[in-house]
MARMARPA-562234 format. One record per atom (N, C-alpha, C): residue in three letters; x, y, z. Coordinates in steps of 0.05 Angstrom, whole numbers, plus 5000, padded with zeros to 4 digits. Layout:
ALAXYZ/...
// end
This chain:
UNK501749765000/UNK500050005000/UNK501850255000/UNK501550424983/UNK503150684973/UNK502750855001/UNK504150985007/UNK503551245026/UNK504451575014/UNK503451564994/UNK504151774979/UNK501551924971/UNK501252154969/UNK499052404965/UNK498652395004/UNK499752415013/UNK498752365044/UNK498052715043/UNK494952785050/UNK493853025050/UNK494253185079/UNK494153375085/UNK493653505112/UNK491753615121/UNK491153595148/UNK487553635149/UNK488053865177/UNK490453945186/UNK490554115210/UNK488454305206/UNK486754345234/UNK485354565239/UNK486354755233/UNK484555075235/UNK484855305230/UNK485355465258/UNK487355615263/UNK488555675287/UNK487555835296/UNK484956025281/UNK483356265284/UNK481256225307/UNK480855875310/UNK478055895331/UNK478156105360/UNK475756095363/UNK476556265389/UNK476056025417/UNK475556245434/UNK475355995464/UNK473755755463/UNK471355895449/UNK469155595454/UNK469455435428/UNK472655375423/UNK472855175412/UNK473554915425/UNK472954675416/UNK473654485437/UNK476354285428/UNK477954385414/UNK480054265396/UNK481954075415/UNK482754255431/UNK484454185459/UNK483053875477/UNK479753845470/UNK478353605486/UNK479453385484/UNK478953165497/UNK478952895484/UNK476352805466/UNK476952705442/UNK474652655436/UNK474752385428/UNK471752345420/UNK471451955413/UNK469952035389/UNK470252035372/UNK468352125345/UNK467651835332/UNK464751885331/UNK462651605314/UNK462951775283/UNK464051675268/UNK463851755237/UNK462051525223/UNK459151655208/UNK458251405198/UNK459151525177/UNK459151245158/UNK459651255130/UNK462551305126/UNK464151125150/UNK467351275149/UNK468751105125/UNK467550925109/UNK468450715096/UNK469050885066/UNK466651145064/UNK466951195035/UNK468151375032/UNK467451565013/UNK469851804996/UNK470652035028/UNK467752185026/UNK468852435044/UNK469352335078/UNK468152125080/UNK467751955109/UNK470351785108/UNK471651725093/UNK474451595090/UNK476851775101/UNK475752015096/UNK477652235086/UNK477652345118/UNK475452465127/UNK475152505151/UNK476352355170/UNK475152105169/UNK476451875198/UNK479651935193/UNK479851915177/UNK483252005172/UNK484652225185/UNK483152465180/UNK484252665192/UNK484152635226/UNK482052555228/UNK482252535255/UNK483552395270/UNK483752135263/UNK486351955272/UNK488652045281/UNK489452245249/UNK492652355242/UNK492152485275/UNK490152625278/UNK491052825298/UNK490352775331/UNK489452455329/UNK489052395360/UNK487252295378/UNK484552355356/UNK481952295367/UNK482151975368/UNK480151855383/UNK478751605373/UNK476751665358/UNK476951355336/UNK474351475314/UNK473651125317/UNK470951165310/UNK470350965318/UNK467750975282/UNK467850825262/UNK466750785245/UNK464650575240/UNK462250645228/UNK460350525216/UNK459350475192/UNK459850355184/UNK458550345153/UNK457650155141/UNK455150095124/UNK454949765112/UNK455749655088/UNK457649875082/UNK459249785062/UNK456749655037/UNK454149835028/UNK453349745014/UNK454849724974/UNK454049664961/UNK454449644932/UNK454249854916/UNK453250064924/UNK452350254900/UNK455150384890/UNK457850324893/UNK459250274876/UNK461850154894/UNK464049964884/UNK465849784888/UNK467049744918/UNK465149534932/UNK466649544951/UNK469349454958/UNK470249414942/UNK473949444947/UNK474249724950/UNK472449954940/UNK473750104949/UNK474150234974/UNK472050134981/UNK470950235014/UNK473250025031/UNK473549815023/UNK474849545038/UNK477549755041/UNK479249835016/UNK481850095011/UNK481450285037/UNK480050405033/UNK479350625050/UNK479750525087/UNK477950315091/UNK478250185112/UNK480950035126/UNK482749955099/UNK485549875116/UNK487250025121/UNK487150405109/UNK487750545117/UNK488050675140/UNK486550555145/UNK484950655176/UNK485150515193/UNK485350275196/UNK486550105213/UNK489350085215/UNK491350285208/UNK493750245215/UNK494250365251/UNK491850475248/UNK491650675271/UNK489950395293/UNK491350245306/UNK490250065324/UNK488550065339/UNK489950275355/UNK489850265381/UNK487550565381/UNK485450625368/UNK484950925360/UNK481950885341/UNK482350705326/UNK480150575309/UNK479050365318/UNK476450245301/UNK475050175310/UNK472450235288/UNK471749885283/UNK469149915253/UNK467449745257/UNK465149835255/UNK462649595254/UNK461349645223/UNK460849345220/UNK459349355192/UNK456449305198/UNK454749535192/UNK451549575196/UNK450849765193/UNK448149765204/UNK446049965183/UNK445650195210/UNK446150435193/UNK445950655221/UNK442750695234/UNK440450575214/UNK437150465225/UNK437450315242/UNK439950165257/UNK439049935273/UNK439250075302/UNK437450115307/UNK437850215336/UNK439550145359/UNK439749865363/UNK440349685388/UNK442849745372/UNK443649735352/UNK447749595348/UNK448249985345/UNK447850215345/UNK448150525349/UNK448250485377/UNK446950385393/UNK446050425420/UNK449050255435/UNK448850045420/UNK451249905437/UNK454150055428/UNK454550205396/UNK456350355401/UNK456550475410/UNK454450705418/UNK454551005438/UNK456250865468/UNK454850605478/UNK455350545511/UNK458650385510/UNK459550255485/UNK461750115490/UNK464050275482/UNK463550575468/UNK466550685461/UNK465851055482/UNK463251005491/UNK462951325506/UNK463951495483/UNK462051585473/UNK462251675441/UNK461751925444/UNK463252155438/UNK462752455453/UNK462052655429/UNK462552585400/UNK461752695378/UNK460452565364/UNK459452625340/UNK458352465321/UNK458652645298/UNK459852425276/UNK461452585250/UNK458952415232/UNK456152505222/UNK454852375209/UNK454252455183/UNK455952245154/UNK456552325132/UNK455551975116/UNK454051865131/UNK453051525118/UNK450651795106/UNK449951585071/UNK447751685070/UNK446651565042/UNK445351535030/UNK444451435002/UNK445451724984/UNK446651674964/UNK448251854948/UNK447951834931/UNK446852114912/UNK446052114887/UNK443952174881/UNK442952464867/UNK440352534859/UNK439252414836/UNK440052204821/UNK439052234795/UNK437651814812/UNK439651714824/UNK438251474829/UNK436351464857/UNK436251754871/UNK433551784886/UNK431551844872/UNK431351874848/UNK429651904837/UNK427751634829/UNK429351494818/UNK428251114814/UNK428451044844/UNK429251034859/UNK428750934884/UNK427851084907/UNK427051234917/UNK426051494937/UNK426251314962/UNK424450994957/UNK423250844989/UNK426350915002/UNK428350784994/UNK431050755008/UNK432750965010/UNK432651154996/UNK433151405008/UNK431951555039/UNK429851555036/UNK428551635056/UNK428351435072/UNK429451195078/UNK429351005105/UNK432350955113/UNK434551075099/UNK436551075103/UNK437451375110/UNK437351605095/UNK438251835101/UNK437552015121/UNK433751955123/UNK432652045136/UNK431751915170/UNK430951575166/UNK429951425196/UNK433251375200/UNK435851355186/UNK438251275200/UNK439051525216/UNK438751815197/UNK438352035213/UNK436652095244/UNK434552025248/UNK433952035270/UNK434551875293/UNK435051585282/UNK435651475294/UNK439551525311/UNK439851615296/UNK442851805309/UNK442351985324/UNK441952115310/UNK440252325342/UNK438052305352/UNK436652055360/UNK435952055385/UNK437651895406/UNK440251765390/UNK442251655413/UNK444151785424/UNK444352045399/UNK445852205417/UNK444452435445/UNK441952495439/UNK440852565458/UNK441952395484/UNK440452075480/UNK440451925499/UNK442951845519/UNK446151885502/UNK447551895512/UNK448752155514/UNK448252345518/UNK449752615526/UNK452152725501/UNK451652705476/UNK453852745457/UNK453853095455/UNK455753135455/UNK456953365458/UNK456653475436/UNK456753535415/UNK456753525386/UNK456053355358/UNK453853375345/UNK453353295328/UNK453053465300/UNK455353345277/UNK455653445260/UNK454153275233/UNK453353345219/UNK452353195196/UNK451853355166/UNK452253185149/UNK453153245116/UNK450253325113/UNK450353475094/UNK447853665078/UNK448353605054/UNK447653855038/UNK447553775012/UNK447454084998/UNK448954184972/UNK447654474963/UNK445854354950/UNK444354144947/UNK441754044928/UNK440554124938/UNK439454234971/UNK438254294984/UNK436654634957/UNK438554774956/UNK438454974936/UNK436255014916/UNK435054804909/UNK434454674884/UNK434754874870/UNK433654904841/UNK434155124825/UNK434155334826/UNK435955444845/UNK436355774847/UNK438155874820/UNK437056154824/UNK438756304797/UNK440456474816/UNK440956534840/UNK441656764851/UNK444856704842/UNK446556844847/UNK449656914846/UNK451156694859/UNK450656774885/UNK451156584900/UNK448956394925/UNK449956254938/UNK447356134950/UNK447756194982/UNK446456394999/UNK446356385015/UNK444956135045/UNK446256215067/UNK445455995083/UNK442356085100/UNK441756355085/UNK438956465095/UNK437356535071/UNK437556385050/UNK437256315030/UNK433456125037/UNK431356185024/UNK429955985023/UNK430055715011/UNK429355505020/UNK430155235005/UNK428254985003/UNK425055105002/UNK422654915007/UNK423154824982/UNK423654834961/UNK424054794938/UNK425454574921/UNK426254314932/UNK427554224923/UNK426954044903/UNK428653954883/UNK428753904859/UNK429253494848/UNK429453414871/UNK429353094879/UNK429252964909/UNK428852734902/UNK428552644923/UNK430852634945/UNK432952584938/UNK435152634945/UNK435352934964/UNK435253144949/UNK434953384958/UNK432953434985/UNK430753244983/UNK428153305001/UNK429653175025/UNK431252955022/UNK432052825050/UNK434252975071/UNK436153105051/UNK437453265064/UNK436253485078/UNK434253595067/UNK432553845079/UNK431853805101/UNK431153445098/UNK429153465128/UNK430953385145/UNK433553245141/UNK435453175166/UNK435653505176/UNK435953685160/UNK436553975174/UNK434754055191/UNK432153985182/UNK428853965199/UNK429953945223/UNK429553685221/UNK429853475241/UNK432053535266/UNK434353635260/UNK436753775273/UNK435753985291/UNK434554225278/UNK432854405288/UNK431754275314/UNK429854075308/UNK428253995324/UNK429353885359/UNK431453745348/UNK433053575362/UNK434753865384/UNK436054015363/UNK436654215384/UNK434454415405/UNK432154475391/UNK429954565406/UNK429554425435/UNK428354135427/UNK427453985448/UNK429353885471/UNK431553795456/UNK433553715474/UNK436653925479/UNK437754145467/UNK439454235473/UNK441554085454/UNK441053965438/UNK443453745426/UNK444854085401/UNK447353995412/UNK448254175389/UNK449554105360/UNK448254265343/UNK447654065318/UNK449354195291/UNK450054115280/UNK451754305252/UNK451754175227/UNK450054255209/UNK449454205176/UNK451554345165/UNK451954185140/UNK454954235132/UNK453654195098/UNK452954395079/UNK452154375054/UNK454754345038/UNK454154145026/UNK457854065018/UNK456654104989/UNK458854264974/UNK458854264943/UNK460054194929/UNK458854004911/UNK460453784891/UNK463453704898/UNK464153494911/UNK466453474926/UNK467253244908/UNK470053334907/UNK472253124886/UNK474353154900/UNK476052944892/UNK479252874905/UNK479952554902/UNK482452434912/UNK483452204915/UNK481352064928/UNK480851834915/UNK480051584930/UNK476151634920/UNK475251804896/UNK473051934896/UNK471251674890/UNK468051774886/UNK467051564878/UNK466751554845/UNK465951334842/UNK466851304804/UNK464351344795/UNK462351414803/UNK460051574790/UNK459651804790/UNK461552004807/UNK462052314799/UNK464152304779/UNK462952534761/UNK464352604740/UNK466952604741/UNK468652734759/UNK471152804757/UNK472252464764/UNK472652324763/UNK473652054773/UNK472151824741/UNK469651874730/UNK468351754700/UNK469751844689/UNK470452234685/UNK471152304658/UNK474052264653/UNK475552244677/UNK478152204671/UNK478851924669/UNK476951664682/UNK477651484666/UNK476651414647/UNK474851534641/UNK473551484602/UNK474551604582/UNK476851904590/UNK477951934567/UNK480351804567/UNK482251864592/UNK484251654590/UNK484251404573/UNK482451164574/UNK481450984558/UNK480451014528/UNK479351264528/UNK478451264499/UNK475951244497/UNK474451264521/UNK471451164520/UNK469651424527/UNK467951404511/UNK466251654509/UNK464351784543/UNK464451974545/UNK463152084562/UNK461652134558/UNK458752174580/UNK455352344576/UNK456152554580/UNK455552784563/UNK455153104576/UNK452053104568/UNK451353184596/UNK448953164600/UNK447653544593/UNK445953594574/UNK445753894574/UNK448254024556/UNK447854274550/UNK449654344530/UNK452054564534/UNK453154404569/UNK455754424578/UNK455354754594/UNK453154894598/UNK454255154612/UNK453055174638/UNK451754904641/UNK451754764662/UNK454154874689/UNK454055084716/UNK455755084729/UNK456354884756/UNK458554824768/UNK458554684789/UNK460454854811/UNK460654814835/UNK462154944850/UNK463454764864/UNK465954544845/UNK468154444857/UNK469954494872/UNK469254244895/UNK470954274909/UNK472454134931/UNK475454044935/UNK477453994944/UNK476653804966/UNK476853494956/UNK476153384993/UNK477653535009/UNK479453575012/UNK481353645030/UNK481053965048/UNK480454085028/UNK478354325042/UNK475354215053/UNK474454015050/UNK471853955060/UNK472353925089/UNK474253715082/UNK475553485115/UNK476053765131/UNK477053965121/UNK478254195139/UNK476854255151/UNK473954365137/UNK471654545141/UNK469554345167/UNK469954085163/UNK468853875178/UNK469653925209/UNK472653875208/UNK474253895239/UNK473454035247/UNK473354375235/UNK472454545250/UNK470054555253/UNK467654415247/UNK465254445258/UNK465954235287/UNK466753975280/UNK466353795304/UNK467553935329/UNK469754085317/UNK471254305349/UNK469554435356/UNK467354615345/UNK467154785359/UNK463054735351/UNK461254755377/UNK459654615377/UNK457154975381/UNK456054925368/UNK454755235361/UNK451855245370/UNK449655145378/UNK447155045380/UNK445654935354/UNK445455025348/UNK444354945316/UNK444755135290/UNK446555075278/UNK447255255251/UNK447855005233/UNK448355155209/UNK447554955173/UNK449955165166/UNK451855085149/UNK454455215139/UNK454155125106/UNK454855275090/UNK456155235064/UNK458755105072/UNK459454895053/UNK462654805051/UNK463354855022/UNK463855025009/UNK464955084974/UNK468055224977/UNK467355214948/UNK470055564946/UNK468255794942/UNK466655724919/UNK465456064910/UNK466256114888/UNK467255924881/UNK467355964840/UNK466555734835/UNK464255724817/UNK463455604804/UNK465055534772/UNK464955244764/UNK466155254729/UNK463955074721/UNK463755204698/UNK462655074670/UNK462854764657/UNK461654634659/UNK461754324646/UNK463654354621/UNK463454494605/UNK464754524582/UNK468454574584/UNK467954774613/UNK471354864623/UNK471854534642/UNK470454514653/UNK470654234672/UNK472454084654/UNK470953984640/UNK471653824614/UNK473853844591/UNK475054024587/UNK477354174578/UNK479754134600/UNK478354174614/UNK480954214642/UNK481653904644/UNK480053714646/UNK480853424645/UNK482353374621/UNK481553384604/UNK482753384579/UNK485253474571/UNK486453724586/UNK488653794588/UNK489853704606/UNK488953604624/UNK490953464648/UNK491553164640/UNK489652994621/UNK490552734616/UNK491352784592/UNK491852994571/UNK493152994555/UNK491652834529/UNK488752844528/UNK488452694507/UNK485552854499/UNK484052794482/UNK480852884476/UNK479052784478/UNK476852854503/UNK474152704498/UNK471852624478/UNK471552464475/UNK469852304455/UNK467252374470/UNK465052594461/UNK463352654477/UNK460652564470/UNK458652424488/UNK455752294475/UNK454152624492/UNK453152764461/UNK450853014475/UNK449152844496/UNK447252984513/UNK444552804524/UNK443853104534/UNK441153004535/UNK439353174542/UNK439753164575/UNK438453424584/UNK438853534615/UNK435853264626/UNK437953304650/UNK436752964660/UNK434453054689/UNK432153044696/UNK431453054711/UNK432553064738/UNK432453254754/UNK433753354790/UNK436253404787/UNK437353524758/UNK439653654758/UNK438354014758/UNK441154204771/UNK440454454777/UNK442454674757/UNK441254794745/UNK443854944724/UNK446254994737/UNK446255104771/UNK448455204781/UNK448755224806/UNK451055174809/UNK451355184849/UNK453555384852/UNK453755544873/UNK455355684877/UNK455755754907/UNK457455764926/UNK457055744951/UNK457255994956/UNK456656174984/UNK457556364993/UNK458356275025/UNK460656225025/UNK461856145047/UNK462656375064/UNK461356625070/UNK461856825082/UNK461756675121/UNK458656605107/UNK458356535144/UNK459856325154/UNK461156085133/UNK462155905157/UNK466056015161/UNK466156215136/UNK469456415143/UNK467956485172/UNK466556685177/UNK466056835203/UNK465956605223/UNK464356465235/UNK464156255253/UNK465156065261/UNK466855905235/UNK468755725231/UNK471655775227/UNK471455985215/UNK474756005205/UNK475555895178/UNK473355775173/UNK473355595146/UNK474455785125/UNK476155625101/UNK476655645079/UNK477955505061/UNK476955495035/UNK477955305015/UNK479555525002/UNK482555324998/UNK484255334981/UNK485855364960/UNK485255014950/UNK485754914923/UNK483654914913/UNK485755054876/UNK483655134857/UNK483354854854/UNK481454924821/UNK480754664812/UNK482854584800/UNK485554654780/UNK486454484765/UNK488954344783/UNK489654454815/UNK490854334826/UNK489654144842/UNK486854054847/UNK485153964857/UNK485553674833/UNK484953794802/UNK484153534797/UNK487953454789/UNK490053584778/UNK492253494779/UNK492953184799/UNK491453224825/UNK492453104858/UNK490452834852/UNK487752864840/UNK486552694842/UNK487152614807/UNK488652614800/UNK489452444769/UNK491852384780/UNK493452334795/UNK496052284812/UNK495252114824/UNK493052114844/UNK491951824850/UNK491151654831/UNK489051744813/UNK488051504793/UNK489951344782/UNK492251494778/UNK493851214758/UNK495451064782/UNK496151184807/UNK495850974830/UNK493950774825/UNK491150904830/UNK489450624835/UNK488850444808/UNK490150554788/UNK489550344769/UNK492650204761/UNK494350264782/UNK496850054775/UNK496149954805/UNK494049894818/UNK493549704840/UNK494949754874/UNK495850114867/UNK498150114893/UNK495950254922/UNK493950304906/UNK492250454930/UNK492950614949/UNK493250804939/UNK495951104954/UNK492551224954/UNK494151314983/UNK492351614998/UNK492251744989/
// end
């Protein structure tokens, strides 16, 4: 196993007092098996925590890769710690909360993908949403100090504005996918109302990097041109996205789990949005070859444009992204030909 692209996830030194950086913590990461949940348990390791991971390692794409992700993470012995199951099961959440005294919760398990919540909605919503409550009502039950959990800018649905604020209206959403994330935010609300649980939504925008999943574009298009094999451009490319940097995500993450706010929802972006057409060019110049492109028509619960305004989680967090995009995807085409000569580098 390669130890090369090894990323850095250090906090931002800006927090103020009521940060909890300095604590001991025990962090439950669900979904630590896949892309941004891989990435996370990692950082936290590097820096000390116990992490203690859940995931069921379902199929919706290669679990070798999640299996990769997972022996990474077990180099850390004495610190880790993985159950394979479903975050709906009440009793096996319950027995993790009481057997590791679990003082955060990093919750990023989730059914992924707006275009296949659409053919399937039942399992979206009994996974994103009953595994969602079912997390927080255990962290209520055990006194968790912090609960953080993944959002979505789908939440957005088709806004035209500039950028997308976090006081932004968002009844509006555009799939099913989108509706589940809204209501874990609901739901959070609620959780902090009734019980005091302090809660932090984290609207993550289109996130790419090493180790990605192979049904986001940036990880298909660069192995379909590489190969020679044609890509979907879905729509007629001016399509915008607001890519962005696991590695600025994982950043933006830590500092929510440090510092525990009552209930706030954050943008995680940069704030520049690019073009499917520049997207696509930019791959193209980085693998050095030309896409073979299949047109397609614009696909149902896709949104013309995302764009973050990360003002409020700079102010509150300290948050900020970095790396542009062509050093972003440079790092993650540095991995790919790793993982396709079998060495599985970080």
């Amino acid at each position: 196993m390669s130890q090369t692209n090894q990323m850095s996830y250090s906090s931002s030194s800006s927090l103020d007092s009521s940060s909890e950086t300095s604590a001991e913590k025990t962090v439950l990461v669900t979904g630590g098996a896949g892309f941004i949940g891989g990435h996370t348990a990692m950082a936290l390791l590097e820096r000390g925590d116990k992490v203690v991971v859940i995931d069921e390692l379902n199929d919706y794409y290669d679990v070798n890769m999640k299996q990769d992700n997972l022996q990474l993470l077990h180099q850390f012995k004495d610190r880790f710690f993985f159950y394979q199951g479903d975050i709906c099961d009440a009793a096996l959440i319950d027995k993790i909360f009481l057997s590791h005294d679990i003082t955060h919760v990093c919750h990023l398990a989730a059914r992924a993908g707006v275009r296949p919540s659409i053919d399937n909605p039942f399992i979206y919503g009994q996974t994103n949403i009953m595994g969602s409550i079912t997390l927080f009502e255990a962290a209520v039950k055990f006194d968790c100090v912090n609960f953080v959990y993944a959002s979505s800018s789908s939440v957005y649905g088709g806004s035209l504005k500039e950028q997308f604020s976090e006081s932004d209206a968002v009844d509006h959403p555009v799939s099913q996918y989108a509706a589940t994330k809204k209501s874990i935010e609901l739901f959070a609300s609620t959780y902090n109302h009734l019980y005091g649980l302090n809660c932090t939504g984290l609207r993550f925008f289109t996130v790419y990097g090493p180790r990605g999943r192979p049904d986001m574009a940036p990880f298909k298009f660069m192995h379909r041109i590489i190969n020679g094999e044609a890509i979907d451009q879905y729509g007629d490319g001016t399509s915008e996205r607001d890519y962005t940097f696991v590695e600025d995500i994982v950043k933006g993450v830590l500092l929510a789990v440090d510092k525990p706010l009552g209930n706030e929802v954050f943008n995680l972006g940069r704030g520049t949005p690019c073009s499917l057409n520049v997207f696509i060019k930019t791959v193209e110049n980085l693998c050095g070859r030309k896409a073979v492109i299949n047109y397609m028509p614009e696909q149902p619960g896709d949104v013309p444009r995302t764009c973050a305004d990360t003002s409020k989680a700079e102010r509150m967090l300290g948050y900020q992204a970095t790396v542009p995009l062509e050093i972003g995807l440079q790092k993650t085409l540095e991995w790919y030909h790793g993982f396709q000569q079998g060495e599985a580098p970080l």
